[in-house]
C-alpha angles and dihedrals in degrees: 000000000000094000085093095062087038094059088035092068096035073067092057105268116151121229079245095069092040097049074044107056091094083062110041103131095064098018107112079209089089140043123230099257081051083055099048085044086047094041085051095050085047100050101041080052092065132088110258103025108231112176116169116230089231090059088053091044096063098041084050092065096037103055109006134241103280087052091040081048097055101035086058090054094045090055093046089051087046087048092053096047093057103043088039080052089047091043086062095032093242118190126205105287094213095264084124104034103162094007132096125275107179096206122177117244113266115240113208119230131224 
């Protein structure tokens, strides 16, 4: 489960934007392109996916089909490794042991 902020931060990703993912839209920490990305990521996250045209249509022109493209699959397959992780209560496997893992919080069910 931690591998993600481990390799996040491998790319070049500080320990501030990761302790400030949860508040992206007003954190200084990002840009707005890093918002829209972040916001997508968010929304296609949740279920339902809801993602407004008008989102798509400003990450389109910034950053183009083929890159909107990629960045959608990387999130599902994001998305199906961590629910494929929760479906099989896996814990953090030490990849980041002293750094930072942002996790949602697990909701029990009946």
């Amino acid at each position: 489960m931690d591998i993600g902020s481990a390799l996040s931060r491998q790319a070049g990703i500080s320990e501030h934007e990761l302790a400030e993912l949860p508040s992206y839209r007003t954190s200084d920490a990002f840009d707005e392109l890093d918002r829209q990305v972040i916001e997508l990521a968010e929304r296609l996250t949740a279920t339902p996916a809801d993602v407004p045209d008008e989102l798509y249509g400003r990450l389109r022109q910034a950053i183009g089909e083929d890159a909107l493209v990629e960045l959608a699959a990387e999130i599902a397959w994001e998305n199906y490794r961590a629910r494929f992780n929760r479906a099989f209560d896996l814990q953090a496997q030490g990849y980041s042991e002293g750094g930072f893992c942002v996790l949602p919080a697990r909701t029990p069910t009946p």
